[in-house]
C-alpha positions in Angstrom: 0.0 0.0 0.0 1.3 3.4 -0.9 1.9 6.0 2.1 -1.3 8.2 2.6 -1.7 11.5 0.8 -0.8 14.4 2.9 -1.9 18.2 3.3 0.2 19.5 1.0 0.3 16.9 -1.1 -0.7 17.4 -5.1 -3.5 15.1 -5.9 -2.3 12.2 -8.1 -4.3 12.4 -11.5 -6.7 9.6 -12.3 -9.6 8.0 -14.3 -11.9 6.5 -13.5 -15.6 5.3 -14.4 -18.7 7.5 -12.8 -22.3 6.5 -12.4 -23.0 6.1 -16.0 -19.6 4.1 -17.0 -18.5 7.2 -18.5 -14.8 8.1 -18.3 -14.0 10.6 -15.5 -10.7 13.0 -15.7 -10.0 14.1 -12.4 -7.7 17.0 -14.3 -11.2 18.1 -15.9 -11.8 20.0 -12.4 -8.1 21.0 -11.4 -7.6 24.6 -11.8 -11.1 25.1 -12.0 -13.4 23.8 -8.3 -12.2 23.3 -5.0 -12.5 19.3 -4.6 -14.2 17.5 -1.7 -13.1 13.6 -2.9 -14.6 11.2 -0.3 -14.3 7.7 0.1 -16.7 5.6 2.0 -17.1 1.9 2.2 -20.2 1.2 0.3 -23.5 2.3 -1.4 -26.6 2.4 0.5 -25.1 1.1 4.2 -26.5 3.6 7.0 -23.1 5.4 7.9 -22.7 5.6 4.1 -26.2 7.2 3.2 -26.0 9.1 6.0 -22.7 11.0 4.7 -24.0 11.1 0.9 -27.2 12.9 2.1 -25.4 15.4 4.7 -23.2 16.0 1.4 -26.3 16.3 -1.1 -28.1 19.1 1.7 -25.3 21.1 1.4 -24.6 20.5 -2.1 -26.5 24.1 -3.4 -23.7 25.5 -0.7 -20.9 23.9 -2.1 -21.6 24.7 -5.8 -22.0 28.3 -4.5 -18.6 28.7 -3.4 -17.0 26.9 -6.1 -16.5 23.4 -4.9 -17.4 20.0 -6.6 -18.4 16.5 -4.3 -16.6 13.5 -5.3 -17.8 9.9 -3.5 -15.3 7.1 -4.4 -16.3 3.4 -3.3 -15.7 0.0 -4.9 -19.4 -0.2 -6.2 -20.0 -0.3 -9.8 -22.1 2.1 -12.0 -25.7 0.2 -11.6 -25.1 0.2 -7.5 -23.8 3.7 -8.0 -27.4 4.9 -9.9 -29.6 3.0 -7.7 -27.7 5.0 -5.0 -28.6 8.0 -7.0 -32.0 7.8 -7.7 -32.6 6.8 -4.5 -31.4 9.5 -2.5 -31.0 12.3 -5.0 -27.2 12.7 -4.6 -26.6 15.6 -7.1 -22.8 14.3 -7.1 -20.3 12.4 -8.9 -19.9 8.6 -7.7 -16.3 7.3 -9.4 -16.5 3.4 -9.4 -13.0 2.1 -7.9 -13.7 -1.7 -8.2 -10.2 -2.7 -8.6 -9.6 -0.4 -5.7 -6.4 1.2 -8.0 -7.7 4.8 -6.4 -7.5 3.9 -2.6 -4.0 2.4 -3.5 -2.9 6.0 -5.3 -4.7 7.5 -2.6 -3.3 5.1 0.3 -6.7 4.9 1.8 -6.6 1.9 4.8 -8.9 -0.2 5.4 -10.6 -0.5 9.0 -12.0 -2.6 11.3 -9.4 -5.3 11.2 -8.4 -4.7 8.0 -12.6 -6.2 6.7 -14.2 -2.5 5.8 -12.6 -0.2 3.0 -11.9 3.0 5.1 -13.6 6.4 5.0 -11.4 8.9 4.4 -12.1 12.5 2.8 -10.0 14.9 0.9 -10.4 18.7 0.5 -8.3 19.8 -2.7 -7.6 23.4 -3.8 -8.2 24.9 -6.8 -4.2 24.5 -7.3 -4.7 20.9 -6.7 -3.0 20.6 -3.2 -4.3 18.3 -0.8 -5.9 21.2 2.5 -7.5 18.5 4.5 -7.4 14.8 5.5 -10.0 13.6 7.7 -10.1 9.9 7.8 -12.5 8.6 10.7 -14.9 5.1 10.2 -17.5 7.7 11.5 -19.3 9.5 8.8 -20.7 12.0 11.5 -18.1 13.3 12.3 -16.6 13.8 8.6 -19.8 16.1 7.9 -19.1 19.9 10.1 -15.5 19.9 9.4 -15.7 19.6 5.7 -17.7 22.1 5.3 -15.9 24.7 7.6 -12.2 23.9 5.4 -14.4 24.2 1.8 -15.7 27.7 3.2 -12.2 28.9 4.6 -10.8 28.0 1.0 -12.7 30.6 -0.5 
């Protein structure tokens, strides 16, 4: 496993497939939105949903200022839509089914080593990794995003 990406890191490019099995350039956004990339164990769990729907309330808030949402789990595009539809999430959901991304990203996983880790990333519009926050708690992932997108501004 590669070391973790640190504050003050640069984001490592990537690809990968979104919610419709379309190709997704992270360097489409670089330069351009200030990134909160989260990763989260799977679609539709209750820590999960919870996170994704704190993220799609404040979504309006985030587009406001300039920022883009960014889930990242192993689920593939159909789990990624039902997740979607289900709860409205107005966000991107990257599919990271060979788990390449938490390997560039050196996301751990928890709980023994059984549930992919929940980790999220703020990114400046320079592309520098402002915040880590990595905590099996969604809860507590939610406040403190939004306070470090706002001060970024």
């Amino acid at each position: 496993m590669q070391e973790s990406l640190k504050v003050g890191d640069n984001l490592p490019l990537f690809v990968a497939k979104d919610q419709n099995g379309d190709e997704f350039r992270i360097e489409s956004l670089i330069g351009k939105k200030v990134l909160v990339i989260y990763f989260y164990p799977k679609d539709d769990t209750p820590g999960c949903t919870k996170q994704a729907c704190f993220l799609r309330d404040h979504y309006e808030e985030f587009k406001e200022i300039g920022a883009e949402v960014i889930g990242i789990s192993a689920d593939g595009a159909a789990s990624h839509r039902k997740f979607i539809h289900k709860y409205d999430l107005p966000f991107i959901l990257l599919s990271d089914a060979d788990k390449k991304l938490r390997k560039i990203f050196g996301v751990k996983n928890n709980f023994l080593g059984l549930i992919p880790g929940r980790v999220t990333y703020i990114v400046d519009l320079n592309g520098v990794v402002q915040m880590v926050f990595e905590d099996s708690n969604a809860e507590n992932h939610l406040e403190l995003t939004v306070e470090k997108v706002k001060s970024l501004m």
